[in-house]
C-alpha positions in Angstrom: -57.4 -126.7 -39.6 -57.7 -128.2 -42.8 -57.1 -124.6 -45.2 -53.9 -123.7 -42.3 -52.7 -126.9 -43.4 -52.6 -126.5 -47.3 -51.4 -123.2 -46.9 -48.6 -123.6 -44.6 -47.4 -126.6 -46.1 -47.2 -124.6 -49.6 -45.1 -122.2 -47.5 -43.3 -124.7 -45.6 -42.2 -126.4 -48.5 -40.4 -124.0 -50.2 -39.2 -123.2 -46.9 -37.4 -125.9 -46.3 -35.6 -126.0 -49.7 -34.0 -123.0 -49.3 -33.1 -123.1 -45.9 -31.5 -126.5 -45.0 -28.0 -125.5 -44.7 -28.7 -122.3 -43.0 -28.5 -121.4 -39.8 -31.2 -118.5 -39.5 -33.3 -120.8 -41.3 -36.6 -122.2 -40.6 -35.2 -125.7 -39.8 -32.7 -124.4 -37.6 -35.3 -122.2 -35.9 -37.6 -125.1 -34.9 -34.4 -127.2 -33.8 -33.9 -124.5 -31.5 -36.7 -124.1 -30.0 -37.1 -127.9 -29.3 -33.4 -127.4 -27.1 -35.7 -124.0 -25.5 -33.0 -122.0 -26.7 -35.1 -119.4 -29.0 -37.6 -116.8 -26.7 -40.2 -119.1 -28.2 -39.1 -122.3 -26.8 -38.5 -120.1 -23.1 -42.0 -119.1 -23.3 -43.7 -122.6 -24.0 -41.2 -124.2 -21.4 -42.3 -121.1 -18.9 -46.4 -121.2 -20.1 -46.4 -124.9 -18.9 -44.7 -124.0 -15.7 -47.3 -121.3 -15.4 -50.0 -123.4 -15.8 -48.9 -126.5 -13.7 -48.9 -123.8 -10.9 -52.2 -122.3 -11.6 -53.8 -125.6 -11.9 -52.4 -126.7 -8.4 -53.6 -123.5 -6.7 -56.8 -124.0 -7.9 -57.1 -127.1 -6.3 -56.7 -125.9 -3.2 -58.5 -122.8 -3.3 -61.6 -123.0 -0.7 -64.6 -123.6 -3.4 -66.1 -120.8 -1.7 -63.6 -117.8 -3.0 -64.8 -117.7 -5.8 -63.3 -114.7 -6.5 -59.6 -115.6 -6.0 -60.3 -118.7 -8.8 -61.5 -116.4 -11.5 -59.0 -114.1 -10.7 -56.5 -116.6 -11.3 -58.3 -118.0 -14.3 -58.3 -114.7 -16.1 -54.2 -114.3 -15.6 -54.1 -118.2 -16.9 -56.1 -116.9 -19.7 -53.5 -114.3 -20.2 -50.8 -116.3 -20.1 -51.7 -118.7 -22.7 -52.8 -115.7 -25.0 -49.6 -114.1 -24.9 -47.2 -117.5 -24.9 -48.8 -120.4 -26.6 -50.9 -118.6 -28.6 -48.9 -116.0 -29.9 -45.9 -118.4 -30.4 -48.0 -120.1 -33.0 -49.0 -116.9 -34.9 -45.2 -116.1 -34.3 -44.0 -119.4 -36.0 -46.8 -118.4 -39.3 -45.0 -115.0 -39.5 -41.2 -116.2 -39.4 -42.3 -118.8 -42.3 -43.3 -115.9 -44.5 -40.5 -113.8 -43.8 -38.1 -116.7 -44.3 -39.9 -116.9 -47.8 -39.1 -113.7 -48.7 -42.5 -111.8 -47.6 -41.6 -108.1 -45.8 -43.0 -107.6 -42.3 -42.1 -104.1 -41.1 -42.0 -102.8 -37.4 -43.6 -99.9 -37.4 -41.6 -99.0 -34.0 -38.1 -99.3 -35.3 -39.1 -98.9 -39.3 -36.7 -102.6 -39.7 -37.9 -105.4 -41.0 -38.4 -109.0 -39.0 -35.1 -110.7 -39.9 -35.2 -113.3 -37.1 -38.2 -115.3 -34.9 -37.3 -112.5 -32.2 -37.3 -109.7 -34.5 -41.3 -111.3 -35.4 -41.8 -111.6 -31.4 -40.9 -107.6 -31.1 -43.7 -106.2 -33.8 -47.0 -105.6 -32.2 -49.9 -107.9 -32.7 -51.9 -106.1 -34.8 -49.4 -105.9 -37.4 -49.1 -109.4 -37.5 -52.6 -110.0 -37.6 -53.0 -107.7 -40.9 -49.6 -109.8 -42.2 -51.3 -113.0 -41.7 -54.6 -111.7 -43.1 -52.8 -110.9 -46.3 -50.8 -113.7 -46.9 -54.3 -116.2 -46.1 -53.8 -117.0 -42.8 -56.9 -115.2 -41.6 -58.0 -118.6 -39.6 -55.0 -118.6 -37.3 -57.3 -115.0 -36.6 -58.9 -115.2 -33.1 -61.1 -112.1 -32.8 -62.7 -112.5 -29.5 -60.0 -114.1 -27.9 -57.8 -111.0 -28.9 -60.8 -108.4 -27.9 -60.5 -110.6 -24.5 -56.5 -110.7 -23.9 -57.4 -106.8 -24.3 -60.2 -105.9 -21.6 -57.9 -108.3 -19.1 -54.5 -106.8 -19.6 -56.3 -103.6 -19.7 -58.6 -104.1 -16.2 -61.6 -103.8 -18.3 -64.3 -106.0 -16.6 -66.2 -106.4 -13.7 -65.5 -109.0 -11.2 -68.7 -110.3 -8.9 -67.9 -111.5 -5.3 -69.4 -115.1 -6.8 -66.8 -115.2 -9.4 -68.9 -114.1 -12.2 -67.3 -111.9 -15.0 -68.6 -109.3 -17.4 -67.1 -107.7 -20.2 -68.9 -104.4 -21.7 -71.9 -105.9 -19.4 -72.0 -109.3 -21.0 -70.8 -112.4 -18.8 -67.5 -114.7 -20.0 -67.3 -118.2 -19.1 -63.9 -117.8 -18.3 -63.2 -121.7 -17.9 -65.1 -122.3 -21.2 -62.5 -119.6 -23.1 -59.5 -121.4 -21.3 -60.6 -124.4 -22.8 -61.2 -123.0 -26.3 -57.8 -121.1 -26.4 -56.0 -124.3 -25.0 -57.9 -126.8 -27.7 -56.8 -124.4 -30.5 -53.4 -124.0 -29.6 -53.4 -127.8 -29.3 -54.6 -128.4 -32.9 -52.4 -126.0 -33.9 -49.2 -128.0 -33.0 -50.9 -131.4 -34.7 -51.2 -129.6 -37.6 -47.8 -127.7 -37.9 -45.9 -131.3 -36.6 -48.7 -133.1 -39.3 -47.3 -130.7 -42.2 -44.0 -130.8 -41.3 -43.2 -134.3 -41.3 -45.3 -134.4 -44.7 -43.0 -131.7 -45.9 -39.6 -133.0 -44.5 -40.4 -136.8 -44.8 -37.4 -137.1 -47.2 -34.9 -134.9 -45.2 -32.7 -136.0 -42.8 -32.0 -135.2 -39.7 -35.3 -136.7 -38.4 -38.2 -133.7 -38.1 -37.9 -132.6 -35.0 -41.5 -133.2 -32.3 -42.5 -129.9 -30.7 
């Protein structure tokens, strides 16, 4: 995470000069969504919900349906790709925009004014923002290609639980983990940069 964190606290920075006293600003955006009042905040308070539920059925799912576990491991996997994950590219995007870079949806031909204006352009747009603004890292190729083949019923599932995608088996506990460790270090760094960023400021940084 070390180039994410020089870049986005170059970004950040600037960021935060310009938008202290206003209210579509990036300051007021992250105070927002620590009060779950932003789609963002929703969907991190609604992903943990999600999860703690998961995690609890699969606890009492018989060890021997296998099935019904990676079943339910594949829709966690899901989950976290389209929530946590894509509230941190989300986040990446906004910072831009609030910094003056253009981010068009192709859908509607507007530009992203707001976080939910970012939260309505499609994924690969985003992607190819973030690739040209050197944000590549935040990138994650085969977790996208995965997202896809689930949310679009392309795999197999084996009566033992096992999984293949294009004929090669996923460890889908394994990519759970990856996705969920990424995410993780994603929100050390952005709190890390922030409070580095904002140390002087008042009110106090606000913990996400």
């Amino acid at each position: 995470m070390e180039q994410f964190e020089c870049e986005f606290k170059r970004h950040l920075s600037v960021s935060i000069k310009s938008s202290e006293n206003n209210e579509n600003g990036y300051l007021s955006l992250l105070l927002r969504m620590q009060e779950g009042t932003t789609e963002g905040g929703k969907w991190k308070h609604e992903n943990e919900a999600f999860l703690r539920v998961s995690r609890k059925v699969l606890g009492t799912v018989e060890r021997t349906n296998k099935m019904d576990v990676a079943l339910i491991s594949l829709a966690e996997f899901l989950w976290s790709y389209e929530t946590d994950y894509m509230n941190c590219v989300d986040l990446v995007c906004y910072l831009l925009t609030n910094n003056g870079h253009d981010l068009l949806n192709i859908h509607t031909n507007k530009y992203a004014v707001t976080f939910e204006d970012v939260g309505d352009i499609s994924a690969f747009v985003k992607f190819e923002f973030l690739k040209a603004h050197d944000f590549r890292m935040l990138i994650r190729k085969n977790d996208k290609d995965l997202r896809n083949s689930i949310a679009h019923h392309n795999f197999l599932l084996g009566e033992d639980g096992t999984i293949k995608v294009k004929g090669e088996p996923i460890d889908i506990f394994k990519r759970n983990s990856g996705l969920l460790c990424f995410t993780s270090k994603f929100w050390r760094s952005f709190t890390k940069c922030f409070k580095e960023c904002a140390s002087d400021k008042e009110p106090t940084v606000p913990t996400l």
